[in-house]
Every structure is written in structure tokens, then in C-alpha cells.
py3Dmol code that shows the C-alpha trace and the ligand (Angstrom):
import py3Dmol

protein = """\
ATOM      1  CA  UNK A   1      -8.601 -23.636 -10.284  1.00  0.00           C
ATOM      2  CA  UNK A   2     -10.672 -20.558  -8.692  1.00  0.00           C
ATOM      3  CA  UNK A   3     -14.020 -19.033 -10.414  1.00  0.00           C
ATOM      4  CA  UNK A   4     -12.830 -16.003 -12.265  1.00  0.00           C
ATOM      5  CA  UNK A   5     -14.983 -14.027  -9.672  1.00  0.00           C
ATOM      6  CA  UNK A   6     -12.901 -10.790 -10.606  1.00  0.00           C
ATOM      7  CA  UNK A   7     -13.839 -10.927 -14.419  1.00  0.00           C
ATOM      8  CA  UNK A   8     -15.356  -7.441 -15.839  1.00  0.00           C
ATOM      9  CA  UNK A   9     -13.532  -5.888 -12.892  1.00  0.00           C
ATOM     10  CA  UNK A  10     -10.783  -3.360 -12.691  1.00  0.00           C
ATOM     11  CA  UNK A  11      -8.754  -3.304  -9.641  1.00  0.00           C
ATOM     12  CA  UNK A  12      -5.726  -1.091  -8.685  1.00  0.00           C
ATOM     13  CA  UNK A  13      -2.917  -2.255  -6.447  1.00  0.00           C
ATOM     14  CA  UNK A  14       0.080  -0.008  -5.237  1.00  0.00           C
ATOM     15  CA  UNK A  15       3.222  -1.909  -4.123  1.00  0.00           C
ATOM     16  CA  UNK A  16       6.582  -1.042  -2.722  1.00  0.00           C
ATOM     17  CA  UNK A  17       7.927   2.119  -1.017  1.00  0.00           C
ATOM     18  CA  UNK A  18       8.199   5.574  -2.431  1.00  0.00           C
ATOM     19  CA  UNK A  19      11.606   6.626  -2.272  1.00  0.00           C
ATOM     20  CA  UNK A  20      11.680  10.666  -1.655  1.00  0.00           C
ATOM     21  CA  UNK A  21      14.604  12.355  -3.306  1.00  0.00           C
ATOM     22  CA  UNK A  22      17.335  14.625  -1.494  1.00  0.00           C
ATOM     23  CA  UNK A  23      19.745  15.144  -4.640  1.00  0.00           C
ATOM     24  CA  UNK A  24      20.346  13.032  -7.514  1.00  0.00           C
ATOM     25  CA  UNK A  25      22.225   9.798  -5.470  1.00  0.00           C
ATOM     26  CA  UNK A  26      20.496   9.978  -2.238  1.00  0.00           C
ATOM     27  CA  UNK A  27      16.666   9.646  -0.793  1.00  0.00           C
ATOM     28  CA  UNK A  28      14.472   8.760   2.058  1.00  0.00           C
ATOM     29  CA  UNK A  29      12.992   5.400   2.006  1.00  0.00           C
ATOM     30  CA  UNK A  30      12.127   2.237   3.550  1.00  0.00           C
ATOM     31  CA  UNK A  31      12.510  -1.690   3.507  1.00  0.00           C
ATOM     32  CA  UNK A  32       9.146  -2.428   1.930  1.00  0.00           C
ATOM     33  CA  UNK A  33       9.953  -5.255  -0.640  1.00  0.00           C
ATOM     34  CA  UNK A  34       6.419  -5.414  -2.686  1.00  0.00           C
ATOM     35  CA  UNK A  35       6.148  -8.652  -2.050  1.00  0.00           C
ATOM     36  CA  UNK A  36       2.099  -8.302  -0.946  1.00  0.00           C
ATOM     37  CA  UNK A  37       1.628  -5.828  -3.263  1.00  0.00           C
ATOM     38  CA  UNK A  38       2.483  -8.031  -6.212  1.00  0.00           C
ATOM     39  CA  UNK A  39       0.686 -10.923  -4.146  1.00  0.00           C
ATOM     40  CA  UNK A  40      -2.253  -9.130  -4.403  1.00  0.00           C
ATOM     41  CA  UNK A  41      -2.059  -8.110  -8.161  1.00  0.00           C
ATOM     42  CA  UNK A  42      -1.052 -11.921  -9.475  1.00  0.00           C
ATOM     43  CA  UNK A  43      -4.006 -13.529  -7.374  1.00  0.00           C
ATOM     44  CA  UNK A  44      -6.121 -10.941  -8.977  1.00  0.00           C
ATOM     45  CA  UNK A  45      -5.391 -11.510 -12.511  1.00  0.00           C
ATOM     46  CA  UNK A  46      -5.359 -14.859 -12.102  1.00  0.00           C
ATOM     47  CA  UNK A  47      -9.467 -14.559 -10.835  1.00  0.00           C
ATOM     48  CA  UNK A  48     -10.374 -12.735 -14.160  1.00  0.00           C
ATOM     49  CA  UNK A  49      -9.436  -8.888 -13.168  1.00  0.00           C
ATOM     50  CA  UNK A  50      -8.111  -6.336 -15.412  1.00  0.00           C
ATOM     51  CA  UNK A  51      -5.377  -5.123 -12.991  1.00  0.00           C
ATOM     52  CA  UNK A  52      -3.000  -2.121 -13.014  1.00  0.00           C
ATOM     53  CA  UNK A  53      -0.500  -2.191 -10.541  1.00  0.00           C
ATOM     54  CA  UNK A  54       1.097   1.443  -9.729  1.00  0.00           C
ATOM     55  CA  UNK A  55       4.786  -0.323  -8.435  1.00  0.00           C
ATOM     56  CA  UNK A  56       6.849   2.055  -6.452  1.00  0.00           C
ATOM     57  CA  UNK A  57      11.071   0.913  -6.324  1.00  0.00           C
ATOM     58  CA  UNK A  58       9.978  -2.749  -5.843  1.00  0.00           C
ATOM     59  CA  UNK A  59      12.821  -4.697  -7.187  1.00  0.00           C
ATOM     60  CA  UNK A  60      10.404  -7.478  -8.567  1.00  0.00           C
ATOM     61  CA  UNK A  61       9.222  -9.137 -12.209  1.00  0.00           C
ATOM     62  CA  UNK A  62       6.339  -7.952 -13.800  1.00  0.00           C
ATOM     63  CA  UNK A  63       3.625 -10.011 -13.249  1.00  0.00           C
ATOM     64  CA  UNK A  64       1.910 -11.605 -16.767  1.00  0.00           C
ATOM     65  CA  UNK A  65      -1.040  -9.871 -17.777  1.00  0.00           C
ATOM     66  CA  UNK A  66      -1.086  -7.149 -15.339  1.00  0.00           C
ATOM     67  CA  UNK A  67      -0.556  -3.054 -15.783  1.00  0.00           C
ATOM     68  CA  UNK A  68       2.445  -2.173 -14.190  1.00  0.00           C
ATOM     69  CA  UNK A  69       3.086   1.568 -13.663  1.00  0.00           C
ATOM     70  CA  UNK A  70       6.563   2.507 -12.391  1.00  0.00           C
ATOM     71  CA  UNK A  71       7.088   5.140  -9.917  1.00  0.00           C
ATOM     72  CA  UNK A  72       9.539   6.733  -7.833  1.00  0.00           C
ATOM     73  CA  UNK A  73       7.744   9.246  -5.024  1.00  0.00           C
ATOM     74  CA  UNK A  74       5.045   9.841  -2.785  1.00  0.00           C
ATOM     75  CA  UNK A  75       3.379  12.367  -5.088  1.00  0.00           C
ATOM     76  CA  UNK A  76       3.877  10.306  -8.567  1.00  0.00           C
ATOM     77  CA  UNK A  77       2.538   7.227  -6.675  1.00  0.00           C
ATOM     78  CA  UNK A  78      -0.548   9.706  -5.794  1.00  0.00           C
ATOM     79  CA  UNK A  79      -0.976  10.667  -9.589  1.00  0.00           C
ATOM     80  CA  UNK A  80      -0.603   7.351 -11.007  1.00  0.00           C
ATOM     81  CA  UNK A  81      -3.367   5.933  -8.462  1.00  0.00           C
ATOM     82  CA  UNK A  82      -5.934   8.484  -9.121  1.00  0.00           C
ATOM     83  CA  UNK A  83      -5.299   8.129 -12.969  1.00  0.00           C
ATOM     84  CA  UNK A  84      -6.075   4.346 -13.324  1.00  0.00           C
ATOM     85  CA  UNK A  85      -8.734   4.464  -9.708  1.00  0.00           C
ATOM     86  CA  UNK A  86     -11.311   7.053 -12.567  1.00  0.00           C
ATOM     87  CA  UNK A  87     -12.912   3.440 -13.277  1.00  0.00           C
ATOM     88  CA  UNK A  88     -11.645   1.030 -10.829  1.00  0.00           C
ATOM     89  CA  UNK A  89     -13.785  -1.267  -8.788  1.00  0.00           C
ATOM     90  CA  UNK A  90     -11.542  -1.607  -5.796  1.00  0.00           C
ATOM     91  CA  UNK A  91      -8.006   0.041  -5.104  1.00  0.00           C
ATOM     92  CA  UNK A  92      -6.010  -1.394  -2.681  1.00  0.00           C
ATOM     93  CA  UNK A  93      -3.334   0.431  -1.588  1.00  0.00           C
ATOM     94  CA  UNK A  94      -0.610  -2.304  -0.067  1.00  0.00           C
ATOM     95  CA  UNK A  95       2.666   0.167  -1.078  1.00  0.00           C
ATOM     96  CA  UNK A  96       4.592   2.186   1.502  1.00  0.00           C
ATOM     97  CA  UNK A  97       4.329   5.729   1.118  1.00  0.00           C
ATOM     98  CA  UNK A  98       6.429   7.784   2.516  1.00  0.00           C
ATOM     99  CA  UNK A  99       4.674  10.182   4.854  1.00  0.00           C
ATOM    100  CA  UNK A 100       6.810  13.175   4.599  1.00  0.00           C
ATOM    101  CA  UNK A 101       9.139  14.302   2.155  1.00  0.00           C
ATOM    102  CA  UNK A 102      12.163  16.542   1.800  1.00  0.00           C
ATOM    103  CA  UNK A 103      11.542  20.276   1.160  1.00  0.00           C
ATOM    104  CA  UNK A 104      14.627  21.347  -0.938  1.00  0.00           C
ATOM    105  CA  UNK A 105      16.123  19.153  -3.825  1.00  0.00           C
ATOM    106  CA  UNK A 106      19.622  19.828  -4.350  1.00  0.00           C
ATOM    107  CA  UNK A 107      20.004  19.512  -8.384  1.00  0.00           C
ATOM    108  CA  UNK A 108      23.821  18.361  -7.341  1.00  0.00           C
ATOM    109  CA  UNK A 109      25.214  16.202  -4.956  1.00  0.00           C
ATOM    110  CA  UNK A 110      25.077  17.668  -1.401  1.00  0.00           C
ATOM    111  CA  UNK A 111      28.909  17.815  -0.661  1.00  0.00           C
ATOM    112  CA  UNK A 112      30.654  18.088   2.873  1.00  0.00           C
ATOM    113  CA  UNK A 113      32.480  21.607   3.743  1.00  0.00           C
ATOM    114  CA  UNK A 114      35.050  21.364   5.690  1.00  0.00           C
ATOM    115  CA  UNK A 115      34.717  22.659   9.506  1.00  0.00           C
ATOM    116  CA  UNK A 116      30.935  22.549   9.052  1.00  0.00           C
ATOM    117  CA  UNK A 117      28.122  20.891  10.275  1.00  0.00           C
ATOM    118  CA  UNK A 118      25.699  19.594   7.707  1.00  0.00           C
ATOM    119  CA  UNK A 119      22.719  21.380   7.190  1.00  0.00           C
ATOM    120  CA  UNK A 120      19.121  19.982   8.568  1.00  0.00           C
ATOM    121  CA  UNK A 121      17.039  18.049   6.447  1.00  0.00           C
ATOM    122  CA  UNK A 122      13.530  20.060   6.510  1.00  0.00           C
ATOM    123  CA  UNK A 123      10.612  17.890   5.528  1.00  0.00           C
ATOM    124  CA  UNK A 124       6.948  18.493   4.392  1.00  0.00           C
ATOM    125  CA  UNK A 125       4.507  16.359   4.610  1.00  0.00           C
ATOM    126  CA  UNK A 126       2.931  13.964   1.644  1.00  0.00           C
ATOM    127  CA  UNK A 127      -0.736  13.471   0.519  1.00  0.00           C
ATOM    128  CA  UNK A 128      -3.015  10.880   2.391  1.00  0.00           C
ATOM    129  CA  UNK A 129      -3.822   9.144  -1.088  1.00  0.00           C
ATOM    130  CA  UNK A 130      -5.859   6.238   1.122  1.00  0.00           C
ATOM    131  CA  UNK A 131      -7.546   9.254   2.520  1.00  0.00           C
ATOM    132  CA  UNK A 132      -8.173  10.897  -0.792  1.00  0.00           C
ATOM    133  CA  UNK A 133      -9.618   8.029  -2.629  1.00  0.00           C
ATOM    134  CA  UNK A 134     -11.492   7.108   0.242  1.00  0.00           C
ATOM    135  CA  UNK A 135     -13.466  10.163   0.568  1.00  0.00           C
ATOM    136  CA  UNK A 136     -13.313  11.218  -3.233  1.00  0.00           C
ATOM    137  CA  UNK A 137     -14.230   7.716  -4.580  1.00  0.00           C
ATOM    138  CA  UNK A 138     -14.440   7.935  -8.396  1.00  0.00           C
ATOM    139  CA  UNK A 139     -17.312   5.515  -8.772  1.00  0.00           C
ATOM    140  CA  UNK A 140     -19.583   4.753  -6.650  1.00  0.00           C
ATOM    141  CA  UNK A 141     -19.314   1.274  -4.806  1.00  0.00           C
ATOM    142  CA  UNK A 142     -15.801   1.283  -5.591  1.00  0.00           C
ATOM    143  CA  UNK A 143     -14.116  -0.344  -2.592  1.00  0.00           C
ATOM    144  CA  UNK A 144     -10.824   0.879  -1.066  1.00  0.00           C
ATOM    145  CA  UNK A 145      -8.501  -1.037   1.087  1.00  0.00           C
ATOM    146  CA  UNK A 146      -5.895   0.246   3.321  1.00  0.00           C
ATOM    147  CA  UNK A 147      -3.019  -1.378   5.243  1.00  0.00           C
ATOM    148  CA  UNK A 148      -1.814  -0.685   8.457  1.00  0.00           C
ATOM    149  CA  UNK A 149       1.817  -1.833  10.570  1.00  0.00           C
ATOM    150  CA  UNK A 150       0.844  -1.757  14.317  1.00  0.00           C
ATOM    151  CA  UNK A 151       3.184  -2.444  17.206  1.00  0.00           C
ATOM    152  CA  UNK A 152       0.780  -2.417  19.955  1.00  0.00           C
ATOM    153  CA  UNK A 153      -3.023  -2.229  20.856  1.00  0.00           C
ATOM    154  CA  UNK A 154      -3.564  -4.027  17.423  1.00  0.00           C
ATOM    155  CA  UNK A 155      -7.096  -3.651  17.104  1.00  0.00           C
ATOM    156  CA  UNK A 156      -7.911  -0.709  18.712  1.00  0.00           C
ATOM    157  CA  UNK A 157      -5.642   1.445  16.678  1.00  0.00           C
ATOM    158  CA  UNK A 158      -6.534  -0.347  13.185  1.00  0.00           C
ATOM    159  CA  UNK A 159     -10.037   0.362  13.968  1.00  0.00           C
ATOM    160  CA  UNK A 160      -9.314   3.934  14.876  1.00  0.00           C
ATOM    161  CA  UNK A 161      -6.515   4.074  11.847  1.00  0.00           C
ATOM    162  CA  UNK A 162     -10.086   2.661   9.293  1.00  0.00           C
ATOM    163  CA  UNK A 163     -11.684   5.798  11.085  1.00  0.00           C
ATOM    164  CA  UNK A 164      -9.616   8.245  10.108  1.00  0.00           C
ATOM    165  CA  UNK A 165      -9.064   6.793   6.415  1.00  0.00           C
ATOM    166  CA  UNK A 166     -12.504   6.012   5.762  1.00  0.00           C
ATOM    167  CA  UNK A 167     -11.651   2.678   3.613  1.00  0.00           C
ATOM    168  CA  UNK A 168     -14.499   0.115   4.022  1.00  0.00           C
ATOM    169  CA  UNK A 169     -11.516  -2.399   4.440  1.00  0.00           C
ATOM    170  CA  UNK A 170      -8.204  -2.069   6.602  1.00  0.00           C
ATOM    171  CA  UNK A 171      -5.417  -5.004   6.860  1.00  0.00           C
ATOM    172  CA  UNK A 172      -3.879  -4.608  10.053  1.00  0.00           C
ATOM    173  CA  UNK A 173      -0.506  -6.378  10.130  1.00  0.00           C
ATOM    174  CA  UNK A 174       1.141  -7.008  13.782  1.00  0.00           C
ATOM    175  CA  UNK A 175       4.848  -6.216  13.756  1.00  0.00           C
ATOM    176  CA  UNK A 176       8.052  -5.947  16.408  1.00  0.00           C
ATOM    177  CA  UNK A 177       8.579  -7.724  19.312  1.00  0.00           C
ATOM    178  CA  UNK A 178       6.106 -10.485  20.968  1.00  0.00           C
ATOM    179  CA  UNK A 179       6.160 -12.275  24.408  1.00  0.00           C
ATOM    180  CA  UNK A 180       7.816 -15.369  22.750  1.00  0.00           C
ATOM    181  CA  UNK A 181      11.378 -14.418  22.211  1.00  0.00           C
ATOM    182  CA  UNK A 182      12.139 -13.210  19.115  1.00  0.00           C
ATOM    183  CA  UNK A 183       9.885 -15.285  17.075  1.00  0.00           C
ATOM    184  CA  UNK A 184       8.325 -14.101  13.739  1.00  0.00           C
ATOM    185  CA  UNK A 185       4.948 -13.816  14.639  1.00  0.00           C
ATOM    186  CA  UNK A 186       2.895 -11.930  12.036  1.00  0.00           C
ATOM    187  CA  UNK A 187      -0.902 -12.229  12.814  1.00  0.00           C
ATOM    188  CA  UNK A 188      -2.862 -10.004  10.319  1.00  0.00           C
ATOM    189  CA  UNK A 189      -6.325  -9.151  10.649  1.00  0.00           C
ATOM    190  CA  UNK A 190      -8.540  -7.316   8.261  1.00  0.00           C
ATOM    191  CA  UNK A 191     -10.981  -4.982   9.862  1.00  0.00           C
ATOM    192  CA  UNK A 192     -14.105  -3.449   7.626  1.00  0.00           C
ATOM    193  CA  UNK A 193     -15.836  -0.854   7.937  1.00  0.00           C
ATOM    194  CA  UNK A 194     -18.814  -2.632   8.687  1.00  0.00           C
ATOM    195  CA  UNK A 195     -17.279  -4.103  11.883  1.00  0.00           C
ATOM    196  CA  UNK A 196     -16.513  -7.209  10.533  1.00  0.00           C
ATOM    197  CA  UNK A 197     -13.274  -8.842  11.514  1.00  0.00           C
ATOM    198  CA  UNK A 198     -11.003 -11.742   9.617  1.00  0.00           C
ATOM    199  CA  UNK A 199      -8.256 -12.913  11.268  1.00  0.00           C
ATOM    200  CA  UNK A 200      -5.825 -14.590   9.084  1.00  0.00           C
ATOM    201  CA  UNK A 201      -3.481 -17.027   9.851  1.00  0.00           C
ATOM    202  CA  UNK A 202       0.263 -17.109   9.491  1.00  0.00           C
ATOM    203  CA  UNK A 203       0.944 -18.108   6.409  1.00  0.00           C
ATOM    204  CA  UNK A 204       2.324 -16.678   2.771  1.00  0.00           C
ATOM    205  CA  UNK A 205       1.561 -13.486   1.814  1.00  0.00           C
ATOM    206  CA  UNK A 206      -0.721 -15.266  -1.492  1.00  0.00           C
ATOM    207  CA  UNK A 207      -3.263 -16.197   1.412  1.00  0.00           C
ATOM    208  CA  UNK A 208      -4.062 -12.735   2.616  1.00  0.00           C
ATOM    209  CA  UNK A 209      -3.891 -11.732  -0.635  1.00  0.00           C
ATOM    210  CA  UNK A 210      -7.112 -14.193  -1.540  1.00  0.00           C
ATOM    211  CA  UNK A 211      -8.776 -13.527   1.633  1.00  0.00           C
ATOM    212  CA  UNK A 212      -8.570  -9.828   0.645  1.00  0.00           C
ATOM    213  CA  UNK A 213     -10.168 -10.657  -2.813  1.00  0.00           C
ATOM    214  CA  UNK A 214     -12.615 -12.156  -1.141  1.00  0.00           C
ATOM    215  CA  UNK A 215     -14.203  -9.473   1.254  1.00  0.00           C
ATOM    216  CA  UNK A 216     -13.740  -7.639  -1.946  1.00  0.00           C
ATOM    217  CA  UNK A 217     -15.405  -9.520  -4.170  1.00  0.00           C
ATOM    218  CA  UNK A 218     -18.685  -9.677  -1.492  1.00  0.00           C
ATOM    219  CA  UNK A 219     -18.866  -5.737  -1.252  1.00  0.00           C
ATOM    220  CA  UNK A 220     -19.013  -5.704  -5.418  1.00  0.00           C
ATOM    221  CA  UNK A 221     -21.558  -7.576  -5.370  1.00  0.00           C
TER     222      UNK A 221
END
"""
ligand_1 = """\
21
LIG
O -0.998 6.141 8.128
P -0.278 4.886 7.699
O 0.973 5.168 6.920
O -0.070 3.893 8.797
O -1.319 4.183 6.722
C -0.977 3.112 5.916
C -1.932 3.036 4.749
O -2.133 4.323 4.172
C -1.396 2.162 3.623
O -2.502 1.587 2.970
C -0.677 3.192 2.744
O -0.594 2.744 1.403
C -1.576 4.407 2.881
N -0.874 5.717 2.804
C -1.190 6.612 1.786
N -0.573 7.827 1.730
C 0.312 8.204 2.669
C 0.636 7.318 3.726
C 0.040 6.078 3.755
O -2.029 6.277 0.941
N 0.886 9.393 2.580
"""
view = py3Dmol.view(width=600, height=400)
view.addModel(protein, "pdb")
view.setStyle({"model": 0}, {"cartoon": {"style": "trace"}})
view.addModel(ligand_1, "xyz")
view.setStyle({"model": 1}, {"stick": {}})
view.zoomTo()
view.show()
């Protein structure tokens, strides 16, 4: 059993992917499952922390003893993280948000006309919530971690991506195609803001999680 090293602490996790609304039966999306998201929150509560975890469409039980917050968009994910990050420790922000939404909501289901071409889908874009927090943070020494999906020049663009977000800490997760054919390979590695850099092994998505707690935990301190 692991030290309750998150005791007295109050961490937020987001999870899943924002699905953004086109009428009432259809919206944008994508395949996020959760899964790390909910990783993250379990490991946490089970090392002490008070954790709310803002889920977005994650199709996934409710962790015992931990906060959850459904929501559906971009923008409610956004107001649910800055409601419960007013006196968080860390937030780490493992869900999926979309980063553009549609600009007109049909309040009835967009129907097909005959002889006519569908209208275009015009989008807007969503709020940087990693951003936000990052540079608004509502305590000071709270700790923000971001993730990142990169296909290619892994560690240069996560360290430029940690730039741009200003999180301390930045979990860079290496997806598509590799030399060997086909095979699963996802290497993670979490870059801080310090220039520090963990690699961590394949393995299930618990792991990361406790290696994330971890470089947390150190930058509470
Ligand atoms: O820019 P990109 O989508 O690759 O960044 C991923 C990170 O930023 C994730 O931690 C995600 O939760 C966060 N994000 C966000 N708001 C957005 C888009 C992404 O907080 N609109």
C-alpha cells in the first residue's frame, strides 16, 4: 500500500471528449474513452486526495470516493474546471476537448431537401482551458498538467506545445504509425517545465497515472 502522499490535497482531473452539438441527435466528437482520465483520478484518491473529476461523455463507472462532474461540451467542460480548480492543488487536464465547435445549433433535426446540397458546417473555435488555468492559476503553486498526442518530432513539438500552454508539466503521448509494422507502440514521456524529462514505459495507463502523481507530488512540496 502507497503513503497517502496526496492527503490535504485537492486535485482536478478532466476525462473523456467533449462532444459539440449540431442539433439535438448529432455532434462533433472523438474516440477518447477516459480511460487515463479516470486512471488518474482512482490512483489519486487512493493516495489520500480529495478529487473532483469534471468527466466529459466517458462511458465509464464512477470511481468510489471521487467528485464526478458530468459534462457534455467544450465550454461546460471549461466552466466546470475553473469552478472546482478556485482551490485545487494540481489540475490535470487528461480529457479531449474539442478544439472548435459548431457555430449554429439547429433546435430540430437538420433534415435533407431534396435536389440540394447540404449546407456547410461553420465552426468557431473553443477556449484553451490548459492555457487559461495555466496563466490564470487560482492559487499560487497550484500545478497544471497538460497532455499532448504527437505523430512526429515527439519531443520537439511537446516541448514547444508546454511553451505555448505554460503548464509546468506536459505528457506527451506518441501515436500513428512506427517503423515496426503496425505494432502498438505507445512511448509517453512527460516533459516539465523545468526541463526535466520522464520517459515512461509501455505499460497500463495506472502507471503513468502514478508517475504523474509523482512529479506532482515533488512540485507541492
Ligand atoms: O492543443 P492540444 O489539443 O494538442 O492540447 C492538448 C491539451 O490541451 C490537453 O491537455 C487538453 O485537455 C488541453 N486542451 C484544452 N482546451 C482545448 C484544447 C485542448 O484544455 N480547447
Amino acid at each position: 500500500v502507497r503513503e497517502p502522499d496526496l492527503a490535504g490535497r485537492h486535485v482536478v482531473v478532466s476525462a473523456g471528449g467533449t462532444r459539440e452539438p449540431l442539433d439535438p441527435v448529432r455532434f462533433l466528437g472523438n474516440r477518447s474513452s477516459g480511460k487515463q482520465g479516470y486512471a488518474l483520478a482512482r490512483t489519486a484518491a487512493a493516495r489520500g486526495a480529495r478529487v473532483t473529476l469534471v468527466a466529459a461523455n466517458a462511458a465509464l463507472p464512477d470511481p468510489a470516493g471521487v467528485d464526478v462532474v458530468p459534462v457534455g461540451t467544450a465550454v461546460q467542460l471549461r466552466e466546470a474546471v475553473l469552478k472546482a480548480a478556485a482551490d485545487a492543488d494540481a489540475v490535470v487536464m487528461a480529457a479531449a476537448v474539442a478544439d472548435f465547435r459548431p457555430a449554429h445549433y439547429a433546435a430540430g433535426k437538420i433534415k435533407k431537401k431534396d435536389g440540394q446540397e447540404p449546407d456547410p458546417i461553420v465552426l468557431l473555435r473553443n477556449p484553451d482551458i490548459l492555457a487559461e488555468i495555466s496563466a490564470e492559476r487560482a492559487r499560487p503553486g497550484q500545478v497544471v498538467v497538460g497532455f499532448a498526442a504527437e505523430t512526429d518530432d515527439v519531443l520537439a513539438n511537446g516541448r514547444a506545445k508546454l511553451r505555448r500552454k505554460g503548464c509546468d508539466l506536459l505528457v506527451v503521448n506518441e501515436v500513428g504509425e512506427r517503423k515496426t509494422f503496425g505494432s502498438e507502440e505507445n512511448e509517453a514521456v512527460v516533459l516539465g517545465a523545468d526541463g526535466s524529462e520522464t520517459p515512461v514505459p509501455h505499460g497500463p495507463k495506472e502507471a503513468l497515472a502514478e508517475i504523474v502523481w509523482d512529479l506532482v507530488t515533488r512540485r507541492l512540496e
